[in-house]
N, C-alpha and C positions, 0 to 999 in steps of 0.2 A: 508484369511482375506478380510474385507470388502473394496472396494477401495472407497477412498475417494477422490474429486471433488476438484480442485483446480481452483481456479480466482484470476488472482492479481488482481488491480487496481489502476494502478497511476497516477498522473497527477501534474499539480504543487501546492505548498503550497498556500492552500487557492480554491483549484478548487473545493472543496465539495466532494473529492472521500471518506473521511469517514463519514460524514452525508447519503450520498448515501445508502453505506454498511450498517449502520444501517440501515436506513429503510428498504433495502431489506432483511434483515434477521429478522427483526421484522416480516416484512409480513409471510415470512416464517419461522416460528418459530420451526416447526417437521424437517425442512433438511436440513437449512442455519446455521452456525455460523460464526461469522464475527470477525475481528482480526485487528485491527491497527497497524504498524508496531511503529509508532509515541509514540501510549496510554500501549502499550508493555514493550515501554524502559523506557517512563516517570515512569511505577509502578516499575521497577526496581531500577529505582534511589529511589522512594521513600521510598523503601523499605529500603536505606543507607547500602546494602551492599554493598561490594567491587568492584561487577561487576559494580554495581548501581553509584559508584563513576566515575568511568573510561568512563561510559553512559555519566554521567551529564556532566565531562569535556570536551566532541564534542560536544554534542547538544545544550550546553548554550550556544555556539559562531556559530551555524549554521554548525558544521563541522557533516560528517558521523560516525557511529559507526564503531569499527574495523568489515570485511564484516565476521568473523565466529561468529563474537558476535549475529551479525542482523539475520543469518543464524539459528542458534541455536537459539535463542528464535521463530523464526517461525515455524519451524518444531517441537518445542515441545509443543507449541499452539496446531499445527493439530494432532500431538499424542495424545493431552489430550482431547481430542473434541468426543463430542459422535456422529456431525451429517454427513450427506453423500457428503454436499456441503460445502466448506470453503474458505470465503472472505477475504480476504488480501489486505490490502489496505497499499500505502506507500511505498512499494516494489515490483523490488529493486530500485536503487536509481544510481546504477555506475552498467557498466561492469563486475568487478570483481561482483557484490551482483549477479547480472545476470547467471553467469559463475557458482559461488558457488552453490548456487539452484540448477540448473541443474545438477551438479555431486552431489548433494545431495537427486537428486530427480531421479539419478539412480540406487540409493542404497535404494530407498525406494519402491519398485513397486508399494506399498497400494494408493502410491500415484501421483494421473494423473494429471499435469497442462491441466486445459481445456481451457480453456481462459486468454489474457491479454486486459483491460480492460484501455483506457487510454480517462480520463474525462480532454476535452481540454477548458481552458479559456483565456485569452487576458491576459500579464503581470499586466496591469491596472486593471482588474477586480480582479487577484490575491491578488495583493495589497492593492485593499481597504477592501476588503474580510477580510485581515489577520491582519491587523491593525486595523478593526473596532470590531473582536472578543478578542482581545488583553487575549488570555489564558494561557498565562505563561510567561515567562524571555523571549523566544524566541522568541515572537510575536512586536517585535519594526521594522524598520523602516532597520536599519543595519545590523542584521540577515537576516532581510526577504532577501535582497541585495543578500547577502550571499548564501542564501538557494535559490534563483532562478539561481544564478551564477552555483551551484554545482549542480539542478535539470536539465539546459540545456543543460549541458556540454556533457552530455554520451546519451541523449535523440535520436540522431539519430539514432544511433547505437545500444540503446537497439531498438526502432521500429524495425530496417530493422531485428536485430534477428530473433521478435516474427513473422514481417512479413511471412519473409520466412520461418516461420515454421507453417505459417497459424493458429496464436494465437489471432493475433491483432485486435481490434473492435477498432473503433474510435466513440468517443461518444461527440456532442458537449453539454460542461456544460454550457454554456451564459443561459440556458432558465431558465424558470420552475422549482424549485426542483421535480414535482412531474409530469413534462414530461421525466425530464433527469432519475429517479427512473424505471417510465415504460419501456422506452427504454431499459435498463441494464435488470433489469429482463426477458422481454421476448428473449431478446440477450441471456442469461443464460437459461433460461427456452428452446429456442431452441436446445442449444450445450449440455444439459445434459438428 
């Protein structure tokens, strides 16, 4: 079987890591597809099934998905995927999502984490970022609170992981959309 290219990319709400992703898999359109871990769950709720319900009850208050839910819908993303590279952005989010992956991703050999990808921005800049594109229930002011609260928490600790497994790229996202875009690309474009 073919193996297929794995990149997370995370960073905090509002840092642009899935603007990013789109555009780099736009650019590459033959080998990249891109996956938001965020735009995933929301279709799921929308979809008002069961799972979809139990989604919307964490998300709409800033809390995480339970981490085999979050797990399970990535990995059946990149099963469904025709192409060689697969962007993931959003995840993981805690320890445990980190941990999960990784025994998930030895059971899968097709598939190789190549990269972790983390688009860094200033709280401030997060925050007017995320309040100023105001995309759903969870885009106010008290979630965001929320959602930065539970993205810093495990943040060191997911780093020093990928560090030491020589995953980690650090990417500053302050600039450019279309400085911080080239950078990640050829960062990708090198390691695969």
């Amino acid at each position: 079987m073919n193996t297929k290219y794995l990149i997370l990319i995370i960073g905090a709400p509002g840092s642009g890591k899935t603007t990013d992703a789109k555009i780099i898999a736009k650019n590459n359109p033959d080998t990249m597809a891109h996956f938001s871990t965020g735009e995933l769950l929301r279709e799921e709720v929308k979809s008002g099934s069961t799972l979809g319900r139990i989604i919307d009850k964490k998300i709409s208050v800033g809390n995480l998905v339970p981490v085999d839910i979050a797990v399970e819908t990535i990995i059946k993303a990149i099963n469904g995927s025709k192409k060689k590279i697969i962007l993931v952005d959003g995840f993981p989010r805690s320890v445990e999502q980190m941990m999960e992956l990784e025994k998930e991703l030895l059971g899968n050999p097709n598939i190789k984490l190549s990269m972790v990808i983390e688009v860094q921005v200033s709280e401030k800049t997060a925050k007017e970022r995320v309040l100023g594109r105001a995309r759903g229930n969870d885009d106010n002011k008290e979630v965001f609170t929320n959602r930065m609260k539970i993205y810093n928490k495990p943040l060191d600790m997911i780093r020093d992981f990928y560090k030491a497994e020589n995953l980690l790229v650090e990417i500053n996202g302050e600039r450019e959309i279309e400085q911080i875009v080239k950078e990640m690309e050829n960062k990708i474009n090198e390691n695969i």
